[in-house]
N, C-alpha and C positions, 0 to 999 in steps of 0.2 A: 504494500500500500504506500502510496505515496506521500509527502508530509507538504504541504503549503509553505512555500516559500516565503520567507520575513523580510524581502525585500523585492525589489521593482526598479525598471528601469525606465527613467524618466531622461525625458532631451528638452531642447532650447533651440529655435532655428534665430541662428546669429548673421546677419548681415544678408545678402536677397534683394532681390525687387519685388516688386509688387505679387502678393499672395506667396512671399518668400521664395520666390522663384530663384534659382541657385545661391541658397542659402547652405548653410553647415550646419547639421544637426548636432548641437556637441550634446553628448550623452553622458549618461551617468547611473548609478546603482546606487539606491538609497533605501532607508526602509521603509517597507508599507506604512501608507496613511500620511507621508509628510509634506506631500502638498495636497492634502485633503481639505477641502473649502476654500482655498485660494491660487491653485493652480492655473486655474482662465485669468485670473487678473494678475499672475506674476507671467503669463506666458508658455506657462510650463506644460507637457505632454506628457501623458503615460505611455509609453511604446508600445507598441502590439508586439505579437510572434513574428511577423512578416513584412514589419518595416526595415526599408532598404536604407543606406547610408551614415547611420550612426555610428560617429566619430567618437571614440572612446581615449582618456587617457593624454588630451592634448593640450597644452597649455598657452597655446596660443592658435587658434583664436578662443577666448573666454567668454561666458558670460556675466552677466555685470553681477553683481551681490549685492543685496540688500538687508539691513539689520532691521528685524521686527522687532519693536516694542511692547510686550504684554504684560498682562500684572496674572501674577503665578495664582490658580484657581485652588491652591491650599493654602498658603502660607500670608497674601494679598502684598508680596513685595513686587517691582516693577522687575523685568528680567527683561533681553533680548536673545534672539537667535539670529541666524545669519542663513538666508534661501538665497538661491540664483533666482532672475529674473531676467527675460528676454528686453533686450535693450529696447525694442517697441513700447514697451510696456512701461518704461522706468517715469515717463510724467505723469500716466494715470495713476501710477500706484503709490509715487512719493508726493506730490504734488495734488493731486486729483484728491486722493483718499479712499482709492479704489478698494483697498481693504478694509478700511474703518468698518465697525463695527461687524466683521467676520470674524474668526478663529482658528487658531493655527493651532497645530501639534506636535506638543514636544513631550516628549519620553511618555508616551501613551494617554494624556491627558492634552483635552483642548482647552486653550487659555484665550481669553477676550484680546483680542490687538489694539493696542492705545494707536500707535503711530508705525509710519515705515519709511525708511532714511536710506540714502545710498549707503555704502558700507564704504569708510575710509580705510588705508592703512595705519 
């Protein structure tokens, strides 16, 4: 019998024309549920089986990063995490407040989202 995998592989099409037409899929392996509820508004995909072109493991070209702000749903301190977001994406969701009042998931509990900021070094 087989055991359900505890993670997923999710992509970002970074650069493109119009409807991302030769774009880069850069991809990645993450665990289940962690762009649950805000995936469409950071840009992000869950891959199928039978998606062609995803680019694993490259560090250039990137997708851009963003720090979520939430307040922790046990403890009621404020916390950040840090997701990839499709650079189309980066005005509605810093700027816009495309996430506001959605819910992100971290370590198996969804937390309320105060704010989302580009991610500095």
């Amino acid at each position: 019998m087989a055991k359900d995998s505890k993670t997923q592989v999710y992509y970002v099409n970074i650069g493109g024309g119009l409807a991302n037409v030769g774009s880069v899929r850069f991809a990645w392996r993450g665990k289940k549920n962690l762009y649950k509820n805000i995936a469409d508004g950071l840009g992000v995909v869950l891959a199928k089986d039978n998606d062609k072109g995803l680019v694993f493991g490259t560090n250039n070209p990137r997708p851009a990063e963003v720090r979520i702000s939430y307040t922790d749903a046990n403890s009621g301190a404020s916390k950040t995490t840090i997701r990839f977001c499709e650079p189309d994406k980066l005005n509605s969701v810093t700027l816009g407040g495309a996430l506001n009042g959605k819910k992100v998931w971290v370590a198996g509990v969804e937390h309320n989202i105060n704010k989302v900021t580009l991610k500095s070094n």
